[in-house]
N, C-alpha and C positions, 0 to 999 in steps of 0.2 A: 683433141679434146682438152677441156680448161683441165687443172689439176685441182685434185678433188679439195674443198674445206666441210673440216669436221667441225662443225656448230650444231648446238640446242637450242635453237632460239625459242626458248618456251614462253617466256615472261618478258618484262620490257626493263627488268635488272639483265637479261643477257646481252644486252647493248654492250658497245666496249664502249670506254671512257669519253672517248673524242663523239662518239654518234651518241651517248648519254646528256652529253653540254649542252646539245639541239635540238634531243626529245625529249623532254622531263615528261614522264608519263603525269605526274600528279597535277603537274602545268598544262597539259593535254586537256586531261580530265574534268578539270575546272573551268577551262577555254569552252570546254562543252556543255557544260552546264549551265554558265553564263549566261548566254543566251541563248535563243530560244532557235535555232542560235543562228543568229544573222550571219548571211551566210559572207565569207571572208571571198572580198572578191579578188581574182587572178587578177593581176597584167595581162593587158591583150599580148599575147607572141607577137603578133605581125608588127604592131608599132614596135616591142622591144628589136626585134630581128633589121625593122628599119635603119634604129639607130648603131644597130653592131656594122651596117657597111659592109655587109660580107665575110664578118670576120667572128670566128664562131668561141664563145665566151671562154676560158679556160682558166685554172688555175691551180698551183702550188697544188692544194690540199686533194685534187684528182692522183698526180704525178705518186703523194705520198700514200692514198689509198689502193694503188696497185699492188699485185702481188713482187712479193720484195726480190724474185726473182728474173724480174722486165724489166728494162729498161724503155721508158718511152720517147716515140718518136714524131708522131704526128697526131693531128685532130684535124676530124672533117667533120661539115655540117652531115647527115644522115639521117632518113625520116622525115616527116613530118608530126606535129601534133597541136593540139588546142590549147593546151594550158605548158607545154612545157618547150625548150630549145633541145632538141637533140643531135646526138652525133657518133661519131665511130671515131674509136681511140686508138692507133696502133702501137703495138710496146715490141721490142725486142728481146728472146730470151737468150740466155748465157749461152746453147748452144748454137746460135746462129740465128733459129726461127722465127717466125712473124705470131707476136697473139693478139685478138684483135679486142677491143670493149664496147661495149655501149654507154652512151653517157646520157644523162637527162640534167637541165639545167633547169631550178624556177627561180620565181622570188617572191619575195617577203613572206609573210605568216602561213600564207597558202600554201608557200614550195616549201617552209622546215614540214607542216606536218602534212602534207599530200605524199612527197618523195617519203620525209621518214616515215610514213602509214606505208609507201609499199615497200619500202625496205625493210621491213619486221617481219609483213605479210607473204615476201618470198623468201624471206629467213626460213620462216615455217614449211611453207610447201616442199620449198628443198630440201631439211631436214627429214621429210615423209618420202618425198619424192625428186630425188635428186636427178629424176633425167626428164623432169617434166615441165619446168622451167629451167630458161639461162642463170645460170650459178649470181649468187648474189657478190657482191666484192665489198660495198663500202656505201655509205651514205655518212652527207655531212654539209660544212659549212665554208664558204670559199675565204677566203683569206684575205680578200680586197674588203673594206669597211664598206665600200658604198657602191648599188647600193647591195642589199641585204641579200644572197646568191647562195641557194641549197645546191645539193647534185647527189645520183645516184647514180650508183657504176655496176654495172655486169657483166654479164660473158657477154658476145658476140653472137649468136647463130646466124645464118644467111638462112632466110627460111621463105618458103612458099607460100604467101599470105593471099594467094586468088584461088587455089583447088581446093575443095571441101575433103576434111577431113576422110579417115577409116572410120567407120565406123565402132567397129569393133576397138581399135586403138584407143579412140579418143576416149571412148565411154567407158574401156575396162580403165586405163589411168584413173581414170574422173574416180570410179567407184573404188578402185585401189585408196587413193586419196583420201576418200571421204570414210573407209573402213577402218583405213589405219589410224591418221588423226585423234591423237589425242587432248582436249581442254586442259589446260595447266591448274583450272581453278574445277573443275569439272561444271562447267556453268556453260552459260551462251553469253557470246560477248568477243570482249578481246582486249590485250590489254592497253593500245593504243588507238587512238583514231583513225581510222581509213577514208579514205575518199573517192568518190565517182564525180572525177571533174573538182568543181569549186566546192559540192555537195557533201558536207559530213555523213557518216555512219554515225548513229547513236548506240554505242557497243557496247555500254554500261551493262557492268555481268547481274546475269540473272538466273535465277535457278532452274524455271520454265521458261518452255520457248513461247508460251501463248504471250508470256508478260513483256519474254525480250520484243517479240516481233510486233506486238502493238506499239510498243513504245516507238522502234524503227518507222513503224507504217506511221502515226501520228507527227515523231519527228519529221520526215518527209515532208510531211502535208503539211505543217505549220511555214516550213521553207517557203513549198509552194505557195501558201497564201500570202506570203511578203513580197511576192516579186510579180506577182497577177495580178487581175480584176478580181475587184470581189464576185462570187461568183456562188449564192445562196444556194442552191439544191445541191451543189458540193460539197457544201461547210455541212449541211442536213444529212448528206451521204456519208460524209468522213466520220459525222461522230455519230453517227448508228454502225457502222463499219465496227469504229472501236468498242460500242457497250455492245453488239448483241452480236457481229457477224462474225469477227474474229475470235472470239470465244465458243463460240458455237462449232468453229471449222477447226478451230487448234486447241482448244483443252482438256481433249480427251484423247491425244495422237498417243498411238504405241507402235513401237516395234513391230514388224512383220511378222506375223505368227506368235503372237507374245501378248503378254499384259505388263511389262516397260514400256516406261515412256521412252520417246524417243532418243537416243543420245545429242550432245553438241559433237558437230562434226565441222572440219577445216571447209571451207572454201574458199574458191577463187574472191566470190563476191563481185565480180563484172563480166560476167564471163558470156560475151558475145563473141559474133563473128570475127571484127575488127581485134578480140585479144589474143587470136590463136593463129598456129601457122604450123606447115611441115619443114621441118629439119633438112633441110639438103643434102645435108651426109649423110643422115642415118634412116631417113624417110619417114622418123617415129613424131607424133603428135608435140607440139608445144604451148605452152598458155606462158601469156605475161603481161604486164600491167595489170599486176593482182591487188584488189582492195578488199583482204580478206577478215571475216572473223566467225566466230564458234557458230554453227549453226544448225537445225534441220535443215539435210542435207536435200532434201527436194529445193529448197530455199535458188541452189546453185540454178537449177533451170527456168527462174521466174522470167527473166529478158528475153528466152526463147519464144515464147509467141509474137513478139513488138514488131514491129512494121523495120526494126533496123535487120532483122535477120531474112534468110530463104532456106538454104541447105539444113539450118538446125529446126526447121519447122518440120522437116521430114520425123518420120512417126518411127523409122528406122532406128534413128539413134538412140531415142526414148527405151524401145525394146531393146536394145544391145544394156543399155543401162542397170534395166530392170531386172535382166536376167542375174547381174549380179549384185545388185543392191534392190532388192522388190522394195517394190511401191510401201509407207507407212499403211496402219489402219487407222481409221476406216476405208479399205482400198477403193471402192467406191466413189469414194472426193478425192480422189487423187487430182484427177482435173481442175476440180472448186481450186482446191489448194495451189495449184499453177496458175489459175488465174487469179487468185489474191495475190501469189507472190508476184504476178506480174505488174499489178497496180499500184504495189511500191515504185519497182524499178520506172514504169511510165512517168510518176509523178515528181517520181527525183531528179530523171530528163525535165520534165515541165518547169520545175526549181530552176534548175541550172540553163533553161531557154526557153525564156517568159515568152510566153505567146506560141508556145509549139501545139501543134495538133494531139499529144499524145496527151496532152489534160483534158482533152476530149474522150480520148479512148482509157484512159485512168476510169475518169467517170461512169462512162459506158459500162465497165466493166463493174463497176459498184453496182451500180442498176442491178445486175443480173445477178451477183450472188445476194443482196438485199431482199429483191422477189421470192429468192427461193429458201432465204433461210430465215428472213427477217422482216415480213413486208411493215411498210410505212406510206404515209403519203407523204406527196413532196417530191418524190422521187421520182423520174422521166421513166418509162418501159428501157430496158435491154433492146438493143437494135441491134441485129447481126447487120445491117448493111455498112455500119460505124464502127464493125469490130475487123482488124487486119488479120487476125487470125483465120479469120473465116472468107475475107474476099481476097488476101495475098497482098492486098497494098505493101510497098515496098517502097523506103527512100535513104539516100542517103545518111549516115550522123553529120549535122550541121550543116546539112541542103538547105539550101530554100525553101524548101518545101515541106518540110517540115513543124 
């Protein structure tokens, strides 16, 4: 087991010095503001990886962000991913042993705040929940001038990323997580940028979650309208969405048996199939590659209905869930509420891969809670033969098929 570090990472002053240089939250915050916000495009991996020749990127400010009791020995390529170069780091400790890291490499504007967003993000989680993801170590800035080369360092698990989770496991962590979690500002939000892919979070704190999450759902959809066809009954959809549907579904949420609103609670914020795995040693649940910020906590299962999952569509897990964090009120729209959340996460896919099927099923999914809470014309009928929820469709992230 990694040995343990004691961090608060509550706010984005508990950065240390060296990971402060390369997230200026205020610089974050303004970068998001800015624009609306075009969205910062990655380096393809594959061409960068081209030009490494096999030889997987490293440097100085890795070696110095180990724990100070390793001495390291080697780097391998390890993994795959879309936006980032990864690897497995091995170090030696004083009394003989092998401890092993994960590394992720980006570059330019995208890799300081994509890695620094999840290196904040599992600051926190492991602060609440220290066996629920790989221990955080370091994030920062490589040493070579040119070109401009982020990295994020963690533990190692060797973990089982084909068998579907416990249920019971997965979902009491999950609700653990989201129980305990505390808001620094008592708000929804977060205090740094996070990322799905190239795709900002708009985490600007708010004091209600109806304000934060329209903001998110319209940020979203402004992304997606920069990198699509223009595409009218969408635009007609989006913004009857934001004046009548999301107010209607989220301004009067309370607590479970209560007349509180609902708290902001931690999540993962990407929390699919592809970000979870079982522990090999210990057989217990793992999440990682967290893009997290303050939130209603139903929020965390909106990607479970999408055509990227299968096992989490089971209704199993949902009840293991529920049992210990029940559904908000109106318990009733519990569902509504899962498929709005879902028609962010679609449309932030559709942002980040113009031309994908899921600005379809985004859509789709407008149709149906617009009928039912907001009718207009303009608007297409709800089709269940175009919803994957309902016929199982299933593809790859970043198939073709897609």
């Amino acid at each position: 087991m990694a040995p343990s570090i004691v961090e608060q990472p509550n706010a984005a002053q508990d950065l240390g010095l060296a990971e402060r240089a390369v997230l200026d939250q205020d610089e974050v915050e303004s970068g998001l503001q800015n624009r609306t916000e075009g969205i910062i495009q990655a380096p393809l991996i594959q061409n960068i990886l081209s030009q490494l020749d096999g030889v997987f990127p490293f440097d100085e400010a890795v070696i110095e962000a180990l724990p100070k009791d390793v001495t390291f020995t080697s780097v391998e390529s390890f993994g795959t991913s879309a936006w980032t170069v990864t690897g497995r780091v091995t170090a030696q400790r004083t009394d003989g042993s092998i401890q092993r890291f994960f590394l992720k490499v980006a570059y330019g504007e995208h890799g300081r705040l994509m890695l620094g967003g999840e290196h904040v993000s599992s600051k926190m989680i492991y602060s609440v929940m220290p066996d629920f993801i790989p221990t955080p170590y370091g994030y920062g800035r490589y040493k070579v001038q040119s070109p401009d080369t982020y990295f994020y360092l963690s533990q190692f698990i060797d973990m089982d990323v084909t068998t579907a989770p416990d249920p019971e496991d997965l979902m009491g962590k999950l609700a653990e997580l989201h129980k305990n979690s505390q808001s620094p500002t008592g708000k929804f939000g977060f205090p740094v940028t996070t990322y799905d892919g190239n795709i900002p979070h708009h985490v600007t704190w708010e004091s209600k979650w109806v304000d934060f999450f329209r903001n998110l759902f319209l940020h979203a959809c402004s992304l997606d309208a920069e990198v699509n066809e223009p595409w009218p009954e969408l635009e007609l959809a989006v913004r009857q969405m934001g004046d009548a549907v999301i107010p209607q579904l989220l301004g009067n949420l309370r607590q479970s048996g209560s007349d509180e609103p609902v708290k902001p609670c931690l999540i993962h914020g990407d929390l699919w199939e592809g970000n979870r795995g079982i522990d090999m040693e210990t057989g217990e649940s793992v999440v990682y590659d967290a893009s997290s910020y303050f939130a209603h906590n139903e929020m965390e299962f909106g990607n479970w209905r999408s055509e990227l999952n299968t096992f989490f569509r089971s209704k199993t897990y949902m009840a293991h869930y529920l049992r210990r964090f029940p559904a908000a009120e109106p318990v009733e729209e519990f569902d509504d509420r899962n498929r709005l959340y879902s028609i962010k996460v679609a449309i932030n896919y559709s942002a980040m891969r113009p031309g994908s099927i899921r600005r379809k099923t985004a859509y789709n999914n407008m149709c149906y809670l617009i009928h039912k809470y907001a009718p207009i014309e303009g608007v297409e009928q709800y089709d269940p033969r175009s919803d994957p929820f309902v016929t199982g469709a299933h593809f790859q992230v970043y198939s073709s098929s897609d």
